[in-house]
NUTORTI-198838 format. One record per residue: residue in one letter; x, z, y of N, C-alpha, C in turn; residue number from 1. Coordinates in steps of 0.02 Angstrom, whole numbers. Each point is the difference from the previous one (the first is absolute). Layout:
 type n.east   n.up n.north ca.east  ca.up ca.north c.east   c.up c.north seq
    A      X      Z       Y       X      Z        Y      X      Z       Y NUM
...
***
This chain:
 type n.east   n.up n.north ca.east  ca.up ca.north c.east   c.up c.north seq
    X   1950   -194    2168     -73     -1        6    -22    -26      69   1
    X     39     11      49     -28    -14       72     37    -61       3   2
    X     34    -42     -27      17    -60       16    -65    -45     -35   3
    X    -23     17     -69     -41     -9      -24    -58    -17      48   4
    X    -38     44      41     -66      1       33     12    -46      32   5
    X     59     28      32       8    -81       62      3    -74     -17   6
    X     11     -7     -58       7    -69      -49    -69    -17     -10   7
    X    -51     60      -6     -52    -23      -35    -39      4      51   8
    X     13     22      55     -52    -30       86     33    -39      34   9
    X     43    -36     -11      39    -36       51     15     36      75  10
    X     33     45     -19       2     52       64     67     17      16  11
    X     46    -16      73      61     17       -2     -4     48      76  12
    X     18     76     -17     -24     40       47     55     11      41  13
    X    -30     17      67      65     16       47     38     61       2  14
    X     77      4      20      47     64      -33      7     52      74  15
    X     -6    -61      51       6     64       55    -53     26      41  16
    X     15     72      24     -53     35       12     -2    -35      95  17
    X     41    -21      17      28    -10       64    -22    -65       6  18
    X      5    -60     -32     -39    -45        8    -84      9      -9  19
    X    -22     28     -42     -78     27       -5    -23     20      74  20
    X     55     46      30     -35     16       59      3    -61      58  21
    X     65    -28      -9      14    -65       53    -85    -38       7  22
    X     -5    -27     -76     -66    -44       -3    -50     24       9  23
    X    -26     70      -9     -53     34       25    -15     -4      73  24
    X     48     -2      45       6     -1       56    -31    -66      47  25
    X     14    -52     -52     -20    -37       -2    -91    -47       7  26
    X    -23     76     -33     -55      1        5    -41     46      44  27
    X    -77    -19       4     -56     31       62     -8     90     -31  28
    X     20     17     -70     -20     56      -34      8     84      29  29
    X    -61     18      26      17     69       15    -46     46     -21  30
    X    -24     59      47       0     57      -49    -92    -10      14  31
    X    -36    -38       2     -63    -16        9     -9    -49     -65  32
    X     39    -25     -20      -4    -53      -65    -19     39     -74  33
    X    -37    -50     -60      10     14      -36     39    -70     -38  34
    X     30     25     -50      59    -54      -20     -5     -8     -68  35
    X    -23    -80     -28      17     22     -102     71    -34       0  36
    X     10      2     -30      84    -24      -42    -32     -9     -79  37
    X     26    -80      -6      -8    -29      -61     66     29     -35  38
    X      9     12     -44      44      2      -73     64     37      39  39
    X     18     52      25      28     58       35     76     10     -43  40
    X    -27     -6     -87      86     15       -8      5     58      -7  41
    X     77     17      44      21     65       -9    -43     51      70  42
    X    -16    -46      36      -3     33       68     31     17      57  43
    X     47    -56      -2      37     -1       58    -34    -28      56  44
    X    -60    -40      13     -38     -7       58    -55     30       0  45
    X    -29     26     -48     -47     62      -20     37     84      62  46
    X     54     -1     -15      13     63       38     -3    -17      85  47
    X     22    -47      -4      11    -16       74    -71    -40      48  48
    X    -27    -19     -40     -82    -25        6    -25     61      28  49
    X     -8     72     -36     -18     59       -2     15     42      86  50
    X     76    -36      25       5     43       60    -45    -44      34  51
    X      3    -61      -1     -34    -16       56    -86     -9      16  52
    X     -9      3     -67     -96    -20       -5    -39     70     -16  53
    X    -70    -14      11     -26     46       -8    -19     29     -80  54
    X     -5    -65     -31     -13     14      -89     25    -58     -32  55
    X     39     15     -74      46    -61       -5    -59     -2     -85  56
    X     -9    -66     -15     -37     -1      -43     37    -48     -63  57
    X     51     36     -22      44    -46      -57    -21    -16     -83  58
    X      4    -74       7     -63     -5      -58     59    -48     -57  59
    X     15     52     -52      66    -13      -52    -41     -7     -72  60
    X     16    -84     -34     -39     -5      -42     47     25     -82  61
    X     53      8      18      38     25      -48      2    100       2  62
    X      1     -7     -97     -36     88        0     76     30       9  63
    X     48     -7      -4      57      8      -17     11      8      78  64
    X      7    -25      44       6      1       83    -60     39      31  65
    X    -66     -7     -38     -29     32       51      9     69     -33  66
    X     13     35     -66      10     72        4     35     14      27  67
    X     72    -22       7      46     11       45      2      1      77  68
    X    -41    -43      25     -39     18       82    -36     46       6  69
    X    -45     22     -66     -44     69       38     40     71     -18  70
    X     46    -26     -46      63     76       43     40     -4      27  71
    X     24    -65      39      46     11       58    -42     28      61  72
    X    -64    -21     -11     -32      3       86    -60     43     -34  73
    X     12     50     -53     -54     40        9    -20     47      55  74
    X     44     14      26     -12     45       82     -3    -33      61  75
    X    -22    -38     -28      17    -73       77   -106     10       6  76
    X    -33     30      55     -68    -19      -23    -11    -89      30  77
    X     49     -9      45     -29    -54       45     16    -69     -74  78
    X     28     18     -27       4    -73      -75    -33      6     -58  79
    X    -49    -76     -20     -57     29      -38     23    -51     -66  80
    X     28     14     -82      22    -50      -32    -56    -13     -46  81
    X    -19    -76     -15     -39    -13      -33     30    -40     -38  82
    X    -11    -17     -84      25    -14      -55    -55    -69      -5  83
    X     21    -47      26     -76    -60      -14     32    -53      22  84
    X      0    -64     -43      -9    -56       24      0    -21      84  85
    X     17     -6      42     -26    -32       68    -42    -48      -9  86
    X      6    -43     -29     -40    -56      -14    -85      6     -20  87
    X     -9     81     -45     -55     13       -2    -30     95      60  88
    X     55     -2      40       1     51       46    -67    -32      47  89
    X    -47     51       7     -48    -15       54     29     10      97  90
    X      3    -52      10      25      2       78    -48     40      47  91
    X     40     57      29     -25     49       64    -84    -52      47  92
    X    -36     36     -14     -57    -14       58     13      8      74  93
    X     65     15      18      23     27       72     45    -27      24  94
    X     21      8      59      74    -33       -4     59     21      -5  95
    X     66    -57     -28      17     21      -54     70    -32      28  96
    X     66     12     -20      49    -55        9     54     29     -69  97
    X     30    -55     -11      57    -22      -91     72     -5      46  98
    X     23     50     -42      82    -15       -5     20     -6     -65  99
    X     45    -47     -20       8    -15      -67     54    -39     -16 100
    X     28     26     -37      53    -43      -56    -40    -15     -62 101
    X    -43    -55       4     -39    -25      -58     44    -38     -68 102
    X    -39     -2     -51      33    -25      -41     -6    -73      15 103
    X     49    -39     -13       7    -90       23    -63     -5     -27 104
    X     16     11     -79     -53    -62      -43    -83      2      10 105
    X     -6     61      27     -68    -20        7     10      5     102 106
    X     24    -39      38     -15      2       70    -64    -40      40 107
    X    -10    -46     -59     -42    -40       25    -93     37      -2 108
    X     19     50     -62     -75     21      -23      0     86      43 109
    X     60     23      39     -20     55       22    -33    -35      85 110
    X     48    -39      26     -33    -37       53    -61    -30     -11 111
    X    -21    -50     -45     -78    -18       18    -41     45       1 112
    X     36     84     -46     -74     49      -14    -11     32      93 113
    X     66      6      26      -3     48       56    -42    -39      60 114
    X      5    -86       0       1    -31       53    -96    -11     -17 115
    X    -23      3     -50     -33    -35      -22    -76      1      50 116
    X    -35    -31      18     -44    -10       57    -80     -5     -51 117
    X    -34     47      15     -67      3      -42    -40    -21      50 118
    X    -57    -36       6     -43    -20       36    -51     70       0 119
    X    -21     31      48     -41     48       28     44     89     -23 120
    X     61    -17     -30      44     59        8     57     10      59 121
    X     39     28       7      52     15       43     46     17     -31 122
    X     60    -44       0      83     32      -27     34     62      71 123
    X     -5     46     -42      26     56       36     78     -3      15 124
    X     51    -47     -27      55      4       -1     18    -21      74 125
    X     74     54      31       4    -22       92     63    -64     -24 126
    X     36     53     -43      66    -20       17     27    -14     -65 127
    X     48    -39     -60      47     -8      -66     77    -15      28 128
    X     17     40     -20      88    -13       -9      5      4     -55 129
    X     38    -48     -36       9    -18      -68     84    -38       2 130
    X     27     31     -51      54     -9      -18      7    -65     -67 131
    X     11    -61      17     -23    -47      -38     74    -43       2 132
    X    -12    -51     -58      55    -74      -10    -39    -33      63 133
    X     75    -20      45     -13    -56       45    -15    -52       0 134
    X    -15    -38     -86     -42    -67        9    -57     36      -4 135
    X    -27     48     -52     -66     22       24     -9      5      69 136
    X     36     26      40     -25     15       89     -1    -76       4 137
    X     45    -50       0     -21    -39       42    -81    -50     -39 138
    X      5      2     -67     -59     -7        0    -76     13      36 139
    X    -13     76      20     -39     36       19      2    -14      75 140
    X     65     -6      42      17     17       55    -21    -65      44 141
    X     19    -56     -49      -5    -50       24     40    -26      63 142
    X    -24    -65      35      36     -7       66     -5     43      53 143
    X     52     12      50      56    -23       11     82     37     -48 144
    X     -5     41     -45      44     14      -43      8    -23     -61 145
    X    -60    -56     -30      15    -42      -54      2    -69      57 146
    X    -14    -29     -57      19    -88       40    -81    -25     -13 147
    X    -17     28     -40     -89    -33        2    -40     70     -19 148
    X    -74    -37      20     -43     59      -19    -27    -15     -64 149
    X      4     49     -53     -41    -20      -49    -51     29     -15 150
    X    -60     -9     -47     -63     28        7      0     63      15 151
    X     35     45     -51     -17     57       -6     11     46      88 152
    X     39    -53      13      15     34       67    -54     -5      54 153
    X    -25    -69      -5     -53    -18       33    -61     40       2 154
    X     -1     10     -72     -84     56      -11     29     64      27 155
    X     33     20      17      23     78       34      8      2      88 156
    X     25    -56       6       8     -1       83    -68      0      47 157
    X    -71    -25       2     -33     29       24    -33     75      16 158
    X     31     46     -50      -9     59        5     59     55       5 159
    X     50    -32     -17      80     32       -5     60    -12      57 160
    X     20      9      15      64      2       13     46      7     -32 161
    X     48    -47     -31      44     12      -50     92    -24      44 162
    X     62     61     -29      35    -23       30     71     40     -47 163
    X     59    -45      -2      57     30      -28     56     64      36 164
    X    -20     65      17      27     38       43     66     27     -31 165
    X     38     -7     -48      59     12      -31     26    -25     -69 166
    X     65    -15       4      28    -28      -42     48     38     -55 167
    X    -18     30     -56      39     28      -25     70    -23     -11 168
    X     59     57     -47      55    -48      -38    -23     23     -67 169
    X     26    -52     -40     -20     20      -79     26     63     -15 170
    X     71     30      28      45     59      -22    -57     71      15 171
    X    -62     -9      81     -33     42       -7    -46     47     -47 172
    X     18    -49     -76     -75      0      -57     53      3     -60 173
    X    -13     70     -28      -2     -6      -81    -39    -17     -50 174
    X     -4    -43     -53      49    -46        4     17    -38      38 175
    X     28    -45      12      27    -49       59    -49    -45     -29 176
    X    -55     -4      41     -43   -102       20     49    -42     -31 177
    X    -33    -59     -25      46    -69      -16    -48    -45      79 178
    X    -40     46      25     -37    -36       55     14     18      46 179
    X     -4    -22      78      -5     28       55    -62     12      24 180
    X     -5     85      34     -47     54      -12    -19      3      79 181
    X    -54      0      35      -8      9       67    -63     40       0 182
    X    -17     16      89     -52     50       -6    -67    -33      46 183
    X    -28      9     -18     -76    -46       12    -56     36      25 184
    X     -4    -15      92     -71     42       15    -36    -49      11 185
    X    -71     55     -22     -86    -49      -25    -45     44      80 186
    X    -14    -29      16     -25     50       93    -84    -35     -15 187
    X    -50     29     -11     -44    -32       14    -29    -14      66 188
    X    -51    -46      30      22    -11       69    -70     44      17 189
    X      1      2      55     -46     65       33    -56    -61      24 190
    X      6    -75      14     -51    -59       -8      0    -49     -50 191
    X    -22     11     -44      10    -73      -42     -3    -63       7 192
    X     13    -41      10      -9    -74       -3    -31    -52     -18 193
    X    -17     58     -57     -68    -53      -37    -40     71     -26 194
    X   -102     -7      10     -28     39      -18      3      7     -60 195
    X      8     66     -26     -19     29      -90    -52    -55     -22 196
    X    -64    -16      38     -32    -46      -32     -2    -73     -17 197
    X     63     -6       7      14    -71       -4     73     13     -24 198
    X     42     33     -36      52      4      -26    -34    -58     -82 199
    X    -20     22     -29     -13    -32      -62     -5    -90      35 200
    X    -45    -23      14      19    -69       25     49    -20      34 201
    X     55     42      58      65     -9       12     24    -17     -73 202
    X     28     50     -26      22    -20      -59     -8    -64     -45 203
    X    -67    -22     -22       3    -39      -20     21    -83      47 204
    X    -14     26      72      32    -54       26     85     -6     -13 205
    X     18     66      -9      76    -12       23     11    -42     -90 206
    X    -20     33     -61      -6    -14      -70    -20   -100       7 207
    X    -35      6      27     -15    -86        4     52    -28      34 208
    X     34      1      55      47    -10       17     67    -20     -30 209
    X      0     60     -34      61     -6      -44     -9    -43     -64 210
    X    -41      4     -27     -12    -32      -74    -41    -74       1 211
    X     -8     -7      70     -35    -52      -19     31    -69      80 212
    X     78     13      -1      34    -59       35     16    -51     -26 213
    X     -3    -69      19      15    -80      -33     53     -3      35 214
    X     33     19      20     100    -27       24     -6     33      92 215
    X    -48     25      32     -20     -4       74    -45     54      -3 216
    X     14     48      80     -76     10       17    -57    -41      22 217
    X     -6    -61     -15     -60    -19       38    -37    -22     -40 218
    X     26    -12     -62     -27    -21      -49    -32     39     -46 219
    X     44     61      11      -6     73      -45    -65      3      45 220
    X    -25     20      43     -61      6       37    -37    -58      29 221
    X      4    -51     -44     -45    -78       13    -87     17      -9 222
    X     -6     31     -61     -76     15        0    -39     56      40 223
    X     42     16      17      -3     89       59    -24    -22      78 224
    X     74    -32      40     -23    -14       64      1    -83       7 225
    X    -43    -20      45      -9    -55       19     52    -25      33 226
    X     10    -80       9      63    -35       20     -2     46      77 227
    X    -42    -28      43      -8     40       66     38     67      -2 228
    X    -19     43     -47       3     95       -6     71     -6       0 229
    X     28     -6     -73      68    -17        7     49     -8      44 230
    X    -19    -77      41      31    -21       52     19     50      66 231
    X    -83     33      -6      19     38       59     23     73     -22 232
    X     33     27     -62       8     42      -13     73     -9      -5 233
    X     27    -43     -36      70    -38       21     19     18      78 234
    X    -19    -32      26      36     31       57    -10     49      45 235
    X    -59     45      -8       6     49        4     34     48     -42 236
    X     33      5     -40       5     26      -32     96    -16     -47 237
    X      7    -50      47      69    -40      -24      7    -28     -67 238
    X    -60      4     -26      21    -19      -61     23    -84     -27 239
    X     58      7     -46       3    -85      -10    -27    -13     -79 240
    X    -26    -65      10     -32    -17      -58     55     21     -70 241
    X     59      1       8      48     -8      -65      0     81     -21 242
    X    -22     47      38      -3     70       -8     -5     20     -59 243
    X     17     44     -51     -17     44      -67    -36     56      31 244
    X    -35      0     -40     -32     81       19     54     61     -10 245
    X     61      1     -31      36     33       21     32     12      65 246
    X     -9    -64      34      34    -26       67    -25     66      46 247
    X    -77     -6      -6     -39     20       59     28     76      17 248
    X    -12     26      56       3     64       24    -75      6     -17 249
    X     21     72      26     -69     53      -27    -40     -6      70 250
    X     24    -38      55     -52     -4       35    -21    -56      -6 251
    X     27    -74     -24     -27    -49        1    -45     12     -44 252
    X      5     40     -54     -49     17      -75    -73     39      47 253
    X     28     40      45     -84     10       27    -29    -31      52 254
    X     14    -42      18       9    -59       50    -48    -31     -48 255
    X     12    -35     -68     -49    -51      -32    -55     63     -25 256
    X     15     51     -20     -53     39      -25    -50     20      58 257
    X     -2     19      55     -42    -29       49    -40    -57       9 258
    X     29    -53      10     -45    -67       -8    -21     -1     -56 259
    X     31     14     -66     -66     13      -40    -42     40       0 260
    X     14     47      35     -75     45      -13    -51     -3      50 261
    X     12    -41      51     -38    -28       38     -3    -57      25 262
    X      9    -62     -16      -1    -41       -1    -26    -51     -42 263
    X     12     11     -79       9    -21      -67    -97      2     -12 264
    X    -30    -35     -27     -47     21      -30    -11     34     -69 265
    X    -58      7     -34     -15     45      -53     18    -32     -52 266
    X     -8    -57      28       6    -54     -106     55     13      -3 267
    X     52    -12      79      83      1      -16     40     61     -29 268
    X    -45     50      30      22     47      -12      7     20     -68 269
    X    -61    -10     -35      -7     21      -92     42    -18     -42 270
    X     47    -75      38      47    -20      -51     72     68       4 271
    X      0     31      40      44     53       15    -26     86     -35 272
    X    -48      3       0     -46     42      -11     22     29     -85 273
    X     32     74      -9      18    -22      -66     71    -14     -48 274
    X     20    -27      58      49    -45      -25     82     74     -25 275
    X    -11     57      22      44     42      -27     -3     38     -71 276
    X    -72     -1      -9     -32      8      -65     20    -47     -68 277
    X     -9    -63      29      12    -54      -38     80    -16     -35 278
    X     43     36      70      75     -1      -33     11     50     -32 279
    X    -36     69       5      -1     44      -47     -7     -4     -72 280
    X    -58    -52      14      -3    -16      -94     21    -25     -28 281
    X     38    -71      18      39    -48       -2     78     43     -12 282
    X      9     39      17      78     39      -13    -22     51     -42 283
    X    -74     48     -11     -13     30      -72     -6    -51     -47 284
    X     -5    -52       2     -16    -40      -65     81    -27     -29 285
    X     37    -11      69      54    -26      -36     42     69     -19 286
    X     10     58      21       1     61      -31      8     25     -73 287
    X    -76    -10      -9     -30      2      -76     36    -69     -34 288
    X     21    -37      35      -7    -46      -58     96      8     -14 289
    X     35     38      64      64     18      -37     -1     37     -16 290
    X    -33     45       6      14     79      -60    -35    -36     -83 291
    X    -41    -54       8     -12    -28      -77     51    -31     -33 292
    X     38    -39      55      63    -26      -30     55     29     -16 293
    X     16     43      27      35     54        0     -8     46     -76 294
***
């Protein structure tokens, strides 16, 4: 039965109690924290979460695991188990920090919910340690531990700090990974880089960027900046014409997002304006149209 669950969350949990504490250590977590833990398991970082934080908030979407957590730790008051989805879990109004051995398959949808940036709200989250597949990290992590930055990484680094702080072995995890498993802190930064009110048009700049290159950056941004802008953004900025937008660092990426946002006029701007919406629908439509074929 318990090989079962783990098959059906993509979940391979860790066996020692001694490594749990190694990697904890690892982290900012003490007795002033409150802490959730995505998909907990048996509770082997559930107990040890518990010495060090002030309230451990373990949120197990399986009924079969979570009855079994609220009588291992029924006398535990500082651990609170909730039986729900994460995905539809309402995130703490306070602040908050994640330790987690998440399930792979959904890594991408527990990260956008935690990171996620509301215009006139506040993400309460300080700190995520997440126990993830290392192409996912380097996806997320981006440069200097992948070899390029890719979007998703891009839309997180003005407000994140993202970084690979340990390397599992597969032998640590029952079942044994067919992947290699590392550990991933999310630090939000105490200044952001770019205002909350201008995250939505970042984005769609970085979204235009990507989807809309002819073989070059200069071309990819021909209707954007002027021959002049360019030129002098090139070398400020090192950039060479043969560049991919994968090429760029995340500072050359706010390097042009600057001169556009002050520099660029309004007409130029509208062709950008949008433009993340637009790939949204464009990937629901082709979506629908494989689940029709299908």
């Amino acid at each position: 039965m318990e090989e079962k669950i783990l098959l059906k969350y993509s979940q391979n949990f860790l066996k020692s109690k001694n490594l749990v504490v190694k990697i904890l250590e690892l982290s900012s977590i003490g007795p002033q924290d409150l802490v959730l833990e995505i998909g907990p398991g048996k509770g082997i970082i559930t107990e040890e979460l518990a010495r060090r934080a002030r309230e451990v908030v373990a949120i197990e979407k399986d009924k079969g695991l979570f009855l079994f957590l609220k009588e291992k730790f029924k006398n535990n008051p500082k651990i609170k188990i909730l039986n729900i989805d994460f995905l539809k879990f309402q995130l703490p109004k306070f602040p908050y920090k994640i330790f987690s051995n998440i399930p792979f398959f959904i890594t991408g949808e527990i990260i956008k919910k935690i990171t996620f940036i509301k215009p006139g709200e506040k993400n309460f989250l300080e700190e995520a340690y997440l126990i993830i597949q290392k192409e996912a990290a380097k996806k997320f992590v981006g440069q200097p531990y992948a070899k390029r930055n890719q979007m998703v990484s891009l839309f997180l680094k003005p407000w994140f700090e993202l970084r690979v702080i340990y390397h599992f072995k597969k032998t640590d995890f029952y079942p044994i990974p067919k992947v290699n498993v590392v550990l991933m802190k999310i630090k939000k930064r105490d200044n952001p880089l770019i205002e909350e009110k201008q995250a939505q048009i970042y984005r769609d700049f970085i979204v235009y960027g990507f989807t809309h290159f002819k073989s070059n950056l200069k071309n990819t941004f021909k209707k954007i900046f002027t021959y002049e802008q360019f030129k002098r953004l090139s070398y400020n900025l090192k950039l060479e014409n043969s560049l991919l937008p994968t090429d760029l660092t995340f500072e050359q990426w706010l390097g042009l997002f600057e001169c556009f946002l002050t520099r660029v006029n309004e007409s130029k701007k509208s062709l950008i304006i949008g433009t993340e919406n637009r790939l949204k629908r464009q990937q629901s439509h082709l979506h629908k149209i494989h689940r029709t074929r299908t």
